[in-house]
VOKOLVEX-821583 format. One line per field, with one value per residue (C-alpha): x, y, z; residue in three letters; residue number from 1. Coordinates in steps of 0.2 Angstrom, whole numbers, plus 2048, in hexadecimal, padded with zeros to 3 digits. Each point is the difference from the previous one (the first is absolute). Example, Ala and Ser with C-alpha at 12.3 -4.5 7.8 and 13.67 -1.06 7.14 Angstrom:
BEGIN
c1 <- c(83E,806)
c2 <- c(7EA,811)
c3 <- c(827,7FD)
residu <- c(ALA,SER)
num <- c(1,2)
END
This chain:
BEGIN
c1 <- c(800,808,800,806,7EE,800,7F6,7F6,7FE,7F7,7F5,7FE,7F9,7F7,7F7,7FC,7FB,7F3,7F8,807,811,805,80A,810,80C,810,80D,7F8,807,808,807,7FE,807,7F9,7F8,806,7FC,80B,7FE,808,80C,807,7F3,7FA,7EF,7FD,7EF,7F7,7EF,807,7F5,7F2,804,804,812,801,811,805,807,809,802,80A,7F2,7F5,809,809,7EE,7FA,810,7FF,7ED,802,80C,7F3,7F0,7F7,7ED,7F4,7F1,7F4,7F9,811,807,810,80C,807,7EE,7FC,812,7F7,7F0,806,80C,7F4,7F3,80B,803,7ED,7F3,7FC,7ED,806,806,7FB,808,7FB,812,7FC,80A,7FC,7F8,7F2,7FC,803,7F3,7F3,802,7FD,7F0,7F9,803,7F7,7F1,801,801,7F2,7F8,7FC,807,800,810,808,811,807,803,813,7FE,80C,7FD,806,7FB,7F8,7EC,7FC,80E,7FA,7F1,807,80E,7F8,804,7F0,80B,809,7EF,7F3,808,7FA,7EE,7F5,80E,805,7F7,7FA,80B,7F9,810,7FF,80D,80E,7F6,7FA,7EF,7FE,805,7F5,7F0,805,802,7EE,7FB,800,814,80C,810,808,811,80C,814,808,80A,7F7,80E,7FC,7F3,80C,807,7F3,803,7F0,7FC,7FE,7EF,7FA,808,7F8,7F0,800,803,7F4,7F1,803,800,7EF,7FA,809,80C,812,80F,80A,813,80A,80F,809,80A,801,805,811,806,7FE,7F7,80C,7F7,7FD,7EE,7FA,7F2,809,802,7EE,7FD,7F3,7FD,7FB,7FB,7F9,80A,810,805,814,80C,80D,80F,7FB,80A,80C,7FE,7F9,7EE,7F9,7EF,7F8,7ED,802,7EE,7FA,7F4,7EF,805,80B,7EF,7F4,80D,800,80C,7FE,7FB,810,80F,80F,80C,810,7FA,80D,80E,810,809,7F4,801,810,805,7F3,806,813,7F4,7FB,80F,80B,7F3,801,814,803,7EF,7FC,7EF,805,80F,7F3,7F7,812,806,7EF,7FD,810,7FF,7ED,808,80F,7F2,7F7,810,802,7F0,7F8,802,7FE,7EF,7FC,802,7EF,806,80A,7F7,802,805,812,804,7EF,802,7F7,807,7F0,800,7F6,802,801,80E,803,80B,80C,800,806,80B,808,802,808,80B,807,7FC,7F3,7F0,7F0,7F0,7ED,7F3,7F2,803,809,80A,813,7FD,811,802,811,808,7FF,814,802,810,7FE,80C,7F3,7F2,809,805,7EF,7FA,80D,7F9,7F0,804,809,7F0,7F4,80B,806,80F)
c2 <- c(800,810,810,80A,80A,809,80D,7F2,7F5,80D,806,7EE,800,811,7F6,7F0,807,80D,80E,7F9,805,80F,80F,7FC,80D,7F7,7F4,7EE,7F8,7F0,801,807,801,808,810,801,7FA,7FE,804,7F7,80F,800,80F,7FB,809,802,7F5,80C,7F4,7EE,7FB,807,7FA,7F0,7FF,804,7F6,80A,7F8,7ED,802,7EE,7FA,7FF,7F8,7F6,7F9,7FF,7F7,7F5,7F9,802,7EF,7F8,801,811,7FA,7F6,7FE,807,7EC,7FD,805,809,803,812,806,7FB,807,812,7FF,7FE,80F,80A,800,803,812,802,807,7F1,7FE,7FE,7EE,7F8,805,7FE,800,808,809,812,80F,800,7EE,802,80E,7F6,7EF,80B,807,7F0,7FA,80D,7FB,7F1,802,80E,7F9,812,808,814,809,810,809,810,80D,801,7ED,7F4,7ED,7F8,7FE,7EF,802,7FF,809,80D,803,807,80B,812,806,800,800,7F3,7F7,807,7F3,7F1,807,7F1,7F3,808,7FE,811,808,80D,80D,80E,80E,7F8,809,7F8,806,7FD,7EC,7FE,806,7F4,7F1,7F7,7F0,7FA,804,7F1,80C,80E,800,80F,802,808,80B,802,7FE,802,80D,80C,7FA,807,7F7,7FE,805,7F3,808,7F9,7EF,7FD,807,7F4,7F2,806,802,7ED,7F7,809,7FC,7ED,807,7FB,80C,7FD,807,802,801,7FB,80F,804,7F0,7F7,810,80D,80D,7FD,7F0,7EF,805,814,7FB,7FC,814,801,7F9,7F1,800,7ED,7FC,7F0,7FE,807,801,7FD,801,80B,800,7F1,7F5,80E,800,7EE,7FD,7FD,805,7FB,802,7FF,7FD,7FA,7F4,806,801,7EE,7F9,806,7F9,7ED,7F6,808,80E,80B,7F8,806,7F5,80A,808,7F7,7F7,7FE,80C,80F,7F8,7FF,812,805,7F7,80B,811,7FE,7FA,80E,80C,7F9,801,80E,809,806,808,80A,807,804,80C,807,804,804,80D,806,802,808,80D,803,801,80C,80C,800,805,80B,80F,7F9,805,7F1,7F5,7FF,7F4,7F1,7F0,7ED,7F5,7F5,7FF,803,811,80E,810,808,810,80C,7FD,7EE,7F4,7F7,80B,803,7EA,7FF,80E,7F6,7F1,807,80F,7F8,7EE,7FF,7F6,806,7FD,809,7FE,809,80E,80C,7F3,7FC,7F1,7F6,7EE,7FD,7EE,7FE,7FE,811,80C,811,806,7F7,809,812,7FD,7FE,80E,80C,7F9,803,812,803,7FD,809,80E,80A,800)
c3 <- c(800,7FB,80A,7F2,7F9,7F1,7F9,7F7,80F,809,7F5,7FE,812,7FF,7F1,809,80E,7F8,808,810,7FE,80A,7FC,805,807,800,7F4,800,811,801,812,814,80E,810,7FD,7EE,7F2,7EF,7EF,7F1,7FD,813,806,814,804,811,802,80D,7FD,805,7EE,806,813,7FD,801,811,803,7F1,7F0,800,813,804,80E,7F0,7F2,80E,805,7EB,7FD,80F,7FE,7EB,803,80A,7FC,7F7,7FD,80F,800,80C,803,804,80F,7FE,80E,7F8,802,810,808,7F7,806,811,7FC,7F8,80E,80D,7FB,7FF,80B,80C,7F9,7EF,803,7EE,7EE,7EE,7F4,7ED,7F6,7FE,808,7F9,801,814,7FF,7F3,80E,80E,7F8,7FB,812,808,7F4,809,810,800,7F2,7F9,7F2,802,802,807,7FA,801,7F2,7FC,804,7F1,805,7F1,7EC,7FF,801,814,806,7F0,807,810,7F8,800,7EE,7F7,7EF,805,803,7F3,7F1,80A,807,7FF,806,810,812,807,80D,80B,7FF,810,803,80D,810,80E,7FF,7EC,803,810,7F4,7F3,80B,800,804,7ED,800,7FF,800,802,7F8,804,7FF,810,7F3,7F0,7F1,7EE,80A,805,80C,80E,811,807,813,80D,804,7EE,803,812,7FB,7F1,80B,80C,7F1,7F9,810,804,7ED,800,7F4,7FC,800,7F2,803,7EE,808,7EE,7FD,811,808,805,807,7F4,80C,80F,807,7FA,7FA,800,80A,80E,804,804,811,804,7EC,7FC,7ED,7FD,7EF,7FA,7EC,7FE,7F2,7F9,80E,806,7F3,7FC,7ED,801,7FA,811,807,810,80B,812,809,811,806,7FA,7EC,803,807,7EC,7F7,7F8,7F5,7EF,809,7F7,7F5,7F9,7F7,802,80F,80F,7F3,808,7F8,805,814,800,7FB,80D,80C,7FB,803,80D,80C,7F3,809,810,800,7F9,80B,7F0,805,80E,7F5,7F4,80D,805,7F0,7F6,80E,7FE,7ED,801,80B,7F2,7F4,80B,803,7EE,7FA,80E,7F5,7EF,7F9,7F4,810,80B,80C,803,807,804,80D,801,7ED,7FA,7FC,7F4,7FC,7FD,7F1,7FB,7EE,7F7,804,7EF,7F8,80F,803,7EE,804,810,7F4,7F1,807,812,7FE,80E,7FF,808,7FE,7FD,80F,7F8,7F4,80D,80B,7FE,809,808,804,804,803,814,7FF,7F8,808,806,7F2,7F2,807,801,7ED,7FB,80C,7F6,7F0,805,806,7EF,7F5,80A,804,80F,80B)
residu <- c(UNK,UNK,UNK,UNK,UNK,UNK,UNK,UNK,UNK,UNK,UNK,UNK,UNK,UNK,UNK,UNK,UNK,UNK,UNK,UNK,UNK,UNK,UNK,UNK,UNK,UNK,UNK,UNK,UNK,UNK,UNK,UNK,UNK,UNK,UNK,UNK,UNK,UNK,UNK,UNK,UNK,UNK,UNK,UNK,UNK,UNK,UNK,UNK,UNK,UNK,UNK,UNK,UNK,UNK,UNK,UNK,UNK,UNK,UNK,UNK,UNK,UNK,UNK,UNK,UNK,UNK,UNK,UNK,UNK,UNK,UNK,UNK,UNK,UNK,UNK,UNK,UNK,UNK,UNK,UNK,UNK,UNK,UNK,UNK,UNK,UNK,UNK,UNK,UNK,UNK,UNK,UNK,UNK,UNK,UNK,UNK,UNK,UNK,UNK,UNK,UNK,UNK,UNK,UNK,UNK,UNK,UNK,UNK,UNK,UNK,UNK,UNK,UNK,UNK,UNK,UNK,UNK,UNK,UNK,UNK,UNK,UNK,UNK,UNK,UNK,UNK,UNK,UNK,UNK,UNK,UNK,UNK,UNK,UNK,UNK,UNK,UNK,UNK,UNK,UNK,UNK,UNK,UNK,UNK,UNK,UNK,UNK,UNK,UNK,UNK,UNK,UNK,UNK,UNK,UNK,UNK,UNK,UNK,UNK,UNK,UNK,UNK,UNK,UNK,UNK,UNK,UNK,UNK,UNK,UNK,UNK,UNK,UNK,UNK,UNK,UNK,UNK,UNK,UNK,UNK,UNK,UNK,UNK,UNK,UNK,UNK,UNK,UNK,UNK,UNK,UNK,UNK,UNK,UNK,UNK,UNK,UNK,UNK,UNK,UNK,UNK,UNK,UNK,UNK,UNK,UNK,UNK,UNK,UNK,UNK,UNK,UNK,UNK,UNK,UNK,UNK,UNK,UNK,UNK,UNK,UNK,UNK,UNK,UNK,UNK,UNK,UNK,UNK,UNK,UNK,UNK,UNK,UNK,UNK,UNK,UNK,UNK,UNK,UNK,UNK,UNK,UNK,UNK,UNK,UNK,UNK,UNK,UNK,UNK,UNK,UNK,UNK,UNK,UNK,UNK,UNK,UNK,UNK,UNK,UNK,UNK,UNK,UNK,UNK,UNK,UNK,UNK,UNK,UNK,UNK,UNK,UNK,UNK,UNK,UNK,UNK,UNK,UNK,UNK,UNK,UNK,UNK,UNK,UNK,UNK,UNK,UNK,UNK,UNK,UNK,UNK,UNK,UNK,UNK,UNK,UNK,UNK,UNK,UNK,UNK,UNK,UNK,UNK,UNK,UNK,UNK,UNK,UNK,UNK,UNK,UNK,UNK,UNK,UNK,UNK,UNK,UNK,UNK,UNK,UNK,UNK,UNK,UNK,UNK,UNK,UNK,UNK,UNK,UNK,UNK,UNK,UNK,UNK,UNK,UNK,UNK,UNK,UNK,UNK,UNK,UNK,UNK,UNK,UNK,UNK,UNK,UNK,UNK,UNK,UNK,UNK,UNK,UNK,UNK,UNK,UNK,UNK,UNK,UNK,UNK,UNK,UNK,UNK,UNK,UNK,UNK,UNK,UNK,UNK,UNK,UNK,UNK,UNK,UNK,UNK,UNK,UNK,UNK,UNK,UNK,UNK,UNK,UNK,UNK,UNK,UNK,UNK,UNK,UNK,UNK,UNK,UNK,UNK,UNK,UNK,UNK,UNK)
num <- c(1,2,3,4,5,6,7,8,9,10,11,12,13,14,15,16,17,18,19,20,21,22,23,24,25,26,27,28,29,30,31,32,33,34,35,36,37,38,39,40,41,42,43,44,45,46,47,48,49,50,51,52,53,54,55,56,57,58,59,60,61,62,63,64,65,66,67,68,69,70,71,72,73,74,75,76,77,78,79,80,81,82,83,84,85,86,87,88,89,90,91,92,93,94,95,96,97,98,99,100,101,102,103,104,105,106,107,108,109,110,111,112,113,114,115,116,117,118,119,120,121,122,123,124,125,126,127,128,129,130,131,132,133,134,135,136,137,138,139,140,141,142,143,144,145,146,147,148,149,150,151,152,153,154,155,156,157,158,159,160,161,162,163,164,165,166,167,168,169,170,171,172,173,174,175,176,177,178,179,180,181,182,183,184,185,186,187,188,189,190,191,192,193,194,195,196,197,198,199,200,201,202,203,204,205,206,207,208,209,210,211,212,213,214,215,216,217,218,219,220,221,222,223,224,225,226,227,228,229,230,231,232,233,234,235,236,237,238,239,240,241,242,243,244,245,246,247,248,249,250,251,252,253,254,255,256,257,258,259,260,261,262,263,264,265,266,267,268,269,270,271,272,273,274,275,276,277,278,279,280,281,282,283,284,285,286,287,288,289,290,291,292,293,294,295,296,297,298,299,300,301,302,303,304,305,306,307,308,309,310,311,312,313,314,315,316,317,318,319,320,321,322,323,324,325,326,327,328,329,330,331,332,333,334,335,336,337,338,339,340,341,342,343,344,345,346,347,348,349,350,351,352,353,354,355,356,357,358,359,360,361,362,363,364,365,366,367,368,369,370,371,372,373,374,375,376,377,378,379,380,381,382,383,384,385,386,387,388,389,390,391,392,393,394,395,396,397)
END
């Protein structure tokens, strides 16, 4: 397999892969390492979005490709009707950093999967079908998880197909009026991403739990971008005190650039479902346990999470210093390395600017939102050189 891509080659792939292909803001890449990656012509760009949050060990870390490598020479497909002993060493692991009443899991592949399981589990356990979200919300593209993601163009193709979702503004008062006794769920992210990165109060997520245990409802937690330490603890709901969802949506960091996805749920959803219930023929493979399994004890070594709220705090503050005087800079907002430097004027010019002129990835949150998902093992000194990047496209001193 070469790694060498020529101008043909990739408007091969831009070809093959239709309107799904992205602009792209760099050289093809054919390698990383830690926060970088590398382009064929030897150009490393700073990856200030961990590929989307993902990466959260950054690129090729060795606990990763140690564990691939490892489990690729003994066995890399199981069965879910065979028992295989990489999973069960992960489940174990996986729900040992979980809140306590979450003792069960459900291994898939994706984010959005995690998010369509969870949702087709709270049908069964309420055996209703009515659900709420939040405007801002993003929950995934595949139909459920579409039909809880806020942006009505996103949504308006596939009228028809999608279940109807009550969407409420992310106050406590708006989401204690929706919840009725015909609502199955209420799925919320402690810090909404693609949404603008809007952290939302603790006084919307307790009166949220409050309003489905009077109603019989589930709280359903996507913690996939903001789980496995991103937002300074192993889940973001863990900052909001006596906060107990019933069902938690994984992915993204928690196979580290992996395809890995994962529900966690407690004793009333394990009691509505059945064999056949829910399936997934990848979802648990060897493979994906095993680099999970590398996660989270990397995390846990290293104490990842809580160097996320140190350092994210740290460089939020930077941002803060650098931008309190610049006027196309509203506010800068986030929590560990979820953070969203908030303008005044669109974002997409000045991402592409980061990317093409200083080698600096970021990504959009919304149409205003520099949004930054570093890798969890990020240095001060990579942070400050995207905060002077940043600084130099938007102006000031």
């Amino acid at each position: 397999m070469s790694e060498h891509v020529t101008p043909a080659s990739a408007s091969a792939e831009d070809r093959r892969l239709g309107t799904w292909a992205p602009r792209r803001p760099t050289p093809p890449i054919v390698g990383g390492e830690g926060c970088e990656l590398i382009a064929e012509n030897g150009d490393r760009y700073l990856d200030l979005t961990a590929g989307y949050g993902v990466c959260c060990l950054g690129y090729n870390h060795p606990a990763i490709v140690d564990a691939i490598k490892r489990q690729a020479e003994r066995l890399t497909f199981c069965p879910l009707n065979v028992s295989s002993a990489v999973r069960a060493e992960y489940v174990e692991a996986l729900v040992a950093i979980l809140p306590a009443t979450l003792d069960r899991v459900f291994l898939c592949n994706s984010g959005t999967e995690a998010v369509e399981g969870a949702l087709k589990f709270a049908a069964l356990a309420t055996g209703r079908s009515r659900t709420v979200a939040l405007r801002s919300s993003f929950h995934g593209r595949t139909l459920g998880a579409l039909a809880m993601t806020w942006n009505p163009a996103a949504r308006r193709p596939y009228d028809g197909l999608l279940h109807d979702a009550v969407f409420v503004q992310p106050e406590a008062e708006a989401v204690d009026q929706a919840v009725s006794g015909e609502t199955a769920a209420v799925v919320l992210e402690p810090v909404q991403g693609e949404g603008g990165v809007n952290v939302l109060g603790d006084d919307v997520l307790l009166a949220t739990r409050r309003a489905c245990d009077r109603h019989g409802a589930l709280l359903i937690l996507d913690e996939v971008q903001t789980g496995f330490g991103r937002c300074g603890r192993w889940f973001a709901h863990q900052y909001t005190p006596g906060l107990e969802p019933d069902l938690v949506a994984m992915a993204k960091g928690i196979g580290g650039g992996f395809p890995l996805g994962a529900i966690a749920y407690g004793g009333r959803v394990a009691e509505a479902l059945r064999p056949g219930s829910h399936g997934s023929t990848y979802g648990g493979n060897p493979l994906a346990c095993a680099v999970g399994l590398a996660v989270i004890e990397t995390l846990e070594r290293l104490d990842l999470p809580a160097r996320a709220a140190t350092i994210g705090a740290r460089f939020a503050e930077s941002l803060r210093s650098r931008f309190a005087s610049n006027p196309r800079v509203r506010e800068v907002r986030g929590r560990g390395l979820m953070i969203g430097v908030v303008l005044r004027e669109r974002a997409g010019r000045h991402i592409a600017r980061l990317a093409t002129e200083h080698r600096v990835l970021a990504l959009p949150a919304g149409p205003n939102v520099i949004r930054l998902l570093p890798p969890l093992i990020v240095t001060h000194e990579e942070l400050e050189r995207g905060a002077e990047a940043i600084q130099d496209v938007l102006g000031g001193e």
